[in-house]
C-alpha positions as CSV (number, residue, x, y, z in Angstrom):
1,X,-39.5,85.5,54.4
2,X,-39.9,81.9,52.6
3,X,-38.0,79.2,54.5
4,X,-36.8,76.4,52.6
5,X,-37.3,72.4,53.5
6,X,-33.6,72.8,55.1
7,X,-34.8,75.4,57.8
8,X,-32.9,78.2,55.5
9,X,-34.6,81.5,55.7
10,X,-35.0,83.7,51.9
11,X,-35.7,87.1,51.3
12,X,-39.4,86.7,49.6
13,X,-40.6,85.5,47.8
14,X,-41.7,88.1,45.1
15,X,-43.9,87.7,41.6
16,X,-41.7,86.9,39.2
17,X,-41.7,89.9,36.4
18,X,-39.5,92.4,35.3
19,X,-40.9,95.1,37.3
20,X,-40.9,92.9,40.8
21,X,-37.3,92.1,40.0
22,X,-35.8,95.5,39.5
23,X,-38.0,96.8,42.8
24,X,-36.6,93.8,45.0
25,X,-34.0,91.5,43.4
26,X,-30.6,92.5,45.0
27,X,-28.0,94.2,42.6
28,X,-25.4,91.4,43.6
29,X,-24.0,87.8,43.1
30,X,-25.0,85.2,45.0
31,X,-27.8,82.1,45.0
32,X,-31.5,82.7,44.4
33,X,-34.2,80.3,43.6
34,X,-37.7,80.4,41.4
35,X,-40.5,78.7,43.1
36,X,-43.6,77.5,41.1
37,X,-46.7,79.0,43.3
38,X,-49.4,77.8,41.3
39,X,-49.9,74.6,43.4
40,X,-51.3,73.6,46.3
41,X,-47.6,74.5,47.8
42,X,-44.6,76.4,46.8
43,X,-42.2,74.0,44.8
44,X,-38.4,75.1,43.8
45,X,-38.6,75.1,40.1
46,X,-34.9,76.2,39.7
47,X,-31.9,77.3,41.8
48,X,-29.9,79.6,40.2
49,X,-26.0,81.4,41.1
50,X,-25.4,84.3,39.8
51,X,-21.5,85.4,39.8
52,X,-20.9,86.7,36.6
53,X,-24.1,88.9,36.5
54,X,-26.0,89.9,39.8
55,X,-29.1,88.1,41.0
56,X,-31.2,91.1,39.9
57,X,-29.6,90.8,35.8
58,X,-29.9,87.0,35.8
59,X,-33.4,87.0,36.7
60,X,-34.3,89.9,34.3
61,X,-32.9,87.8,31.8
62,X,-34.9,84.3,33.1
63,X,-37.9,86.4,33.1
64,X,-37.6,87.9,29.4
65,X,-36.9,84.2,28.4
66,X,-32.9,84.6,27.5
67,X,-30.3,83.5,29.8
68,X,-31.5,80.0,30.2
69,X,-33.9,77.7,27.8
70,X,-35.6,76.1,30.3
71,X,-36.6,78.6,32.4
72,X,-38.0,80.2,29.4
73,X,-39.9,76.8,28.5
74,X,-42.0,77.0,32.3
75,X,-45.1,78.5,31.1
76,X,-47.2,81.2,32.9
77,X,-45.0,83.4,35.0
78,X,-47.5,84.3,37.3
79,X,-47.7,80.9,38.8
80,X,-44.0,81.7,39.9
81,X,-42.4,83.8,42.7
82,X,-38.6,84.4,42.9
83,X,-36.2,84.8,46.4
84,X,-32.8,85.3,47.3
């Protein structure tokens, strides 16, 4: 479980590829986050609601660099980690 700086407990958090995602991203809507891991601490590099896709579809898509520009401009995924 990752808890948050607001005491708010996450399922994760979990490497952020395509094969992490479809083993443990939900198959739902609802609010998920991608956390930069490559510091010293984990930092929230974007916060993300899925409604109109589930959590699981969007963050296929952030991790195959559609569905959002920036999230495709971050760099090395494996200095991220996604949760939900």
């Amino acid at each position: 479980m990752y808890t948050d700086d607001n005491g708010r407990r996450w399922h994760g958090p979990h490497a952020f590829n395509q094969s992490a995602i479809r083993m443990n991203a939900p198959d739902r809507v609802g609010v998920y986050q991608i956390l930069y891991t490559g510091g010293t601490a984990q930092q929230v590099a974007y916060i993300g609601i899925a409604t109109g896709d589930t959590i699981r579809g969007r963050l296929l898509k952030h991790a195959s660099g559609t569905g959002n520009r920036h999230l495709a401009r971050l760099g090395d995924p494996t200095k991220f980690a996604f949760v939900y």
